[in-house]
C-alpha positions in Angstrom: -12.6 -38.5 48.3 -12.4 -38.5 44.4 -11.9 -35.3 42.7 -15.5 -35.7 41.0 -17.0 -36.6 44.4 -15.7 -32.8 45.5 -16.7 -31.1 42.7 -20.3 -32.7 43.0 -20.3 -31.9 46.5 -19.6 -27.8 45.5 -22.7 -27.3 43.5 -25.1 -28.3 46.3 -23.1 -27.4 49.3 -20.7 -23.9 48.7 -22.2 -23.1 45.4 -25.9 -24.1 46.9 -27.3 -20.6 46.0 -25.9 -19.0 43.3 -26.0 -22.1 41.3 -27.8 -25.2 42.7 -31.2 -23.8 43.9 -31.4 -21.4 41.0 -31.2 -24.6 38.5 -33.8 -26.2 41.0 -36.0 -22.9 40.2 -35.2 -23.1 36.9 -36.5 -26.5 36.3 -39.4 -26.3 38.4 -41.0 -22.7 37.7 -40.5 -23.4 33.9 -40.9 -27.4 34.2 -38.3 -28.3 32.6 -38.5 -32.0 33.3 -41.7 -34.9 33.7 -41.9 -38.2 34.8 -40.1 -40.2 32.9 -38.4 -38.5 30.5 -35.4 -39.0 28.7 -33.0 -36.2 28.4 -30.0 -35.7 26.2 -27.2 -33.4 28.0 -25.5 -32.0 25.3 -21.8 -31.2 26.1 -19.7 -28.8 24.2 -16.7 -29.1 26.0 -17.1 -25.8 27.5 -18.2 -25.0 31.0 -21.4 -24.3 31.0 -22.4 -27.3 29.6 -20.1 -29.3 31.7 -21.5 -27.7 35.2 -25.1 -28.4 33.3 -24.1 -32.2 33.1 -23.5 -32.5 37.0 -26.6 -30.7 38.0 -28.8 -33.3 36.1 -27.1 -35.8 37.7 -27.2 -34.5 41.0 -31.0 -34.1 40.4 -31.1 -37.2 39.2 -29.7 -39.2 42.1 -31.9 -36.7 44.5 -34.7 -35.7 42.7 -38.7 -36.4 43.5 -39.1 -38.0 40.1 -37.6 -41.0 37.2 -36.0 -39.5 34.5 -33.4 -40.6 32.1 -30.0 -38.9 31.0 -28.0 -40.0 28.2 -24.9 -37.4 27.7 -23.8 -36.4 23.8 -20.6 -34.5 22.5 -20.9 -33.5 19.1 -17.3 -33.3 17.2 -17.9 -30.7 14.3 -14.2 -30.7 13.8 -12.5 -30.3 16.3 -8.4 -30.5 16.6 -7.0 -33.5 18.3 -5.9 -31.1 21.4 -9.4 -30.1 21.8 -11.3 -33.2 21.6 -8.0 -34.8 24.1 -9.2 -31.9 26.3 -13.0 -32.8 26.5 -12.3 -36.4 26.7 -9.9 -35.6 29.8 -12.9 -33.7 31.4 -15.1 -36.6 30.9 -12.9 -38.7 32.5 -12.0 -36.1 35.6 -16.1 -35.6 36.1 -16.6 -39.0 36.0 -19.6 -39.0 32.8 -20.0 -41.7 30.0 -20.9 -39.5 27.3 -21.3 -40.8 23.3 -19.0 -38.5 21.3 -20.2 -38.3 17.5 -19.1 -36.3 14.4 -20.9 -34.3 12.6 -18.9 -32.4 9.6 -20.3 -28.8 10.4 -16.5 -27.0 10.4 -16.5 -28.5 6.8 -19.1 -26.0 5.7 -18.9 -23.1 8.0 -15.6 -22.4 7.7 -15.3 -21.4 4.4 -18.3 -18.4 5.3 -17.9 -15.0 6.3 -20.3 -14.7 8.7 -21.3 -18.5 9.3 -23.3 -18.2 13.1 -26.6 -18.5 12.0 -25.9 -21.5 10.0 -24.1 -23.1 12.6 -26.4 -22.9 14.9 -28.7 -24.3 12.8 -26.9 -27.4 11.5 -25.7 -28.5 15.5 -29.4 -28.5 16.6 -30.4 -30.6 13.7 -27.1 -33.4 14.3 -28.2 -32.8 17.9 -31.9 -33.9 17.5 -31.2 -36.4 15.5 -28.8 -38.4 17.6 -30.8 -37.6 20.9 -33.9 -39.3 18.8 -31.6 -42.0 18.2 -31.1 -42.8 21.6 -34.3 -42.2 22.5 -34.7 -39.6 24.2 -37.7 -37.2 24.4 -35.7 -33.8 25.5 -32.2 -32.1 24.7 -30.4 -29.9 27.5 -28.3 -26.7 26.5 -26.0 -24.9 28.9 -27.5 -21.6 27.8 -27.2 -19.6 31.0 -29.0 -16.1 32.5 -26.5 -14.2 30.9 -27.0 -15.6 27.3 -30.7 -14.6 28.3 -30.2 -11.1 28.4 -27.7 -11.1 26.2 -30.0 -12.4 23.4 -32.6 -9.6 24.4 -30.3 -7.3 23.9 -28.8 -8.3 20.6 -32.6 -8.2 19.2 -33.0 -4.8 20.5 -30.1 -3.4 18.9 -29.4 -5.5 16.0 -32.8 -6.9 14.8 -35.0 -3.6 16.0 -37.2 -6.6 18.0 -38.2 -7.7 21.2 -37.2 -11.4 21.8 -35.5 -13.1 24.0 -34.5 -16.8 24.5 -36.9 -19.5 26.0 -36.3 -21.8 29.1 -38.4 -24.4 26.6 -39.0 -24.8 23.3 -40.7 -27.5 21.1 -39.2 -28.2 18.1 -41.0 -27.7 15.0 -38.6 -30.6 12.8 -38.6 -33.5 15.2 -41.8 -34.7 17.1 -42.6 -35.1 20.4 -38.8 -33.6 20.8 -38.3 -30.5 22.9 -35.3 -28.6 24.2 -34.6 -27.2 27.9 -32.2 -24.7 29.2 -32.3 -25.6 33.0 -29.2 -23.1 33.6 -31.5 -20.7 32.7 -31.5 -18.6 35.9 -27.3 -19.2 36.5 -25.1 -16.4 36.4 -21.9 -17.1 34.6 -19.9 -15.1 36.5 -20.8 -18.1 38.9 -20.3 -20.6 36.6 -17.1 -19.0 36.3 -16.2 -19.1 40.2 -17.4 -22.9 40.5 -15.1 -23.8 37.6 -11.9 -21.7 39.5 -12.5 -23.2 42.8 -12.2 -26.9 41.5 -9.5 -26.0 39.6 -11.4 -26.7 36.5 -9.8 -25.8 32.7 -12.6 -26.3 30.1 -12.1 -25.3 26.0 -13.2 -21.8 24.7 -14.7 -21.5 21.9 -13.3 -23.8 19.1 -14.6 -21.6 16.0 -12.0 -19.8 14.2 -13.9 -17.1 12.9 -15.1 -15.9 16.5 -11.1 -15.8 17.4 -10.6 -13.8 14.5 -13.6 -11.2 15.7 -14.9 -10.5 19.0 -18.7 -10.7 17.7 -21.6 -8.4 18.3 -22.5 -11.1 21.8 -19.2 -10.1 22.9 -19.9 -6.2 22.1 -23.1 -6.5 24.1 -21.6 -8.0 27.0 -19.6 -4.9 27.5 -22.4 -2.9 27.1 -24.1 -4.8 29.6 -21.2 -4.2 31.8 -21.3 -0.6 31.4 -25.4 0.1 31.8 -24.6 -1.9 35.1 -22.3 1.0 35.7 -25.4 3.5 36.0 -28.0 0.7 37.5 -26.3 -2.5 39.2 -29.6 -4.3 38.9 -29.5 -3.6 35.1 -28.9 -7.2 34.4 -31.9 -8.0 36.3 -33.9 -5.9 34.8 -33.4 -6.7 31.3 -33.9 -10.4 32.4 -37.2 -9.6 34.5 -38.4 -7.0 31.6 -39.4 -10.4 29.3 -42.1 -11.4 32.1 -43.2 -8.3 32.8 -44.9 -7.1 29.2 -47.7 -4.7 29.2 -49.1 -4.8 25.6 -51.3 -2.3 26.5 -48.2 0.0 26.1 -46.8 -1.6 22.4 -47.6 -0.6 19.0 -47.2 -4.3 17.2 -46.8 -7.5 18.6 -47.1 -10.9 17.0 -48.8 -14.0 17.9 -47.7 -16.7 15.7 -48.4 -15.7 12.3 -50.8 -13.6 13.5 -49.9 -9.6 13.9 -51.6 -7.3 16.4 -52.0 -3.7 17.1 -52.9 -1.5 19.4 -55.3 0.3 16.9 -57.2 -2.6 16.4 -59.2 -2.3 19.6 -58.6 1.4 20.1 
């Protein structure tokens, strides 16, 4: 059997629960995916994304409904050992992917604190090449533990509640949305699926997050120590973003639109 055919056969067989039927809950409770569409999988290079590419597939091939996948790497600059690294992936996982540049390390690199802007720049080059080819939907590896993660950062750093959606329209491009259907995958599962094939993926590529371990890296240890006291903590940050009594908040906003409690008190 070829290697790919092996590691396809992992996610639904020895990685069935912890990664296979939670990205089947994923996509169903939050419905992810319709008739028809058209999705771009977009593939950093890292794992996550990788393992997000073969689920789609799988679902795909298996799956109760048509939809499309076209698969898109977005080079922002990286070096020729990184970009050899993806492309050797590609070729090991057996996926066709379009591989574009987009000059974003141009830019960013030159800022002290250049996430935000980032961020920002790679969804646009993102949407705009998925609309190219197109496709209706992108897919982002983002992954439960980016979830809480998120929460947490906004807590702490932004004094807010907010956490990051399975879904979200986009509010630049029509009719284009974006799905997270790893939404419910731990990574320290990710992490064992990529070990027991033997996988090596690329890190992250920025240089000024290998110069700093960033405040997401700062709340992952937290995370690791509140687990410490409560070894559902994860959970229940995760489970705390569907389980919102307003009844019990001051302010909350809907839209533009700002409520409080002492409006109807």
């Amino acid at each position: 059997m070829e290697k790919y055919r092996e590691i396809e056969k992992s996610i639904i067989k020895k990685y069935r629960k912890e990664i296979w039927s939670k990205f089947v809950k994923a996509v169903k409770d939050y419905k992810l995916i319709a008739e028809n569409d058209k999705i771009a999988v977009c593939i950093s290079g890292g794992k996550d994304s990788f393992l997000l590419a073969k689920c789609l597939e799988e679902l795909q091939r298996h799956g109760i409904f048509k939809f499309d996948l076209e698969f898109i790497i977005m080079n922002p600059g990286y070096k020729e050992e990184v970009l050899k690294q993806i492309k050797d992936n590609l070729d090991l996982l057996n996926i066709k992917a379009h591989i574009f540049k987009a000059p974003i390390f141009n830019y960013t690199d030159t800022l002290t604190n250049p996430c935000y802007l980032c961020a920002k720049m790679r969804r646009g080059y993102l949407y705009n090449f998925a609309k190219k080819l197109g496709c209706n939907k992108i897919a982002l590896g983002h992954h439960f533990n980016d979830v809480i993660e998120t929460i947490m950062l906004n807590l702490i750093y932004s004094g807010k509640y907010a956490s990051m959606m399975p879904k979200l329209k986009s509010t630049n491009y029509e009719n284009m949305e974006l799905i997270r259907p790893l939404y419910l995958v731990k990574e320290e599962d990710i992490k064992a699926w990529s070990k027991y094939n033997e996988l090596s993926f690329i890190g992250c590529a920025c240089k000024v997050t290998k110069k700093d371990i960033g405040k997401r890296q700062e709340i992952k240890e937290l995370i690791t120590q509140l687990k410490k006291y409560n070894e559902q903590a994860d959970k229940c940050i995760f489970t705390s973003a569907s389980n919102v009594n307003l009844n019990m908040v001051i302010k909350y906003k809907k839209g533009n639109e700002e409520k409080s409690f002492l409006d109807n008190y």
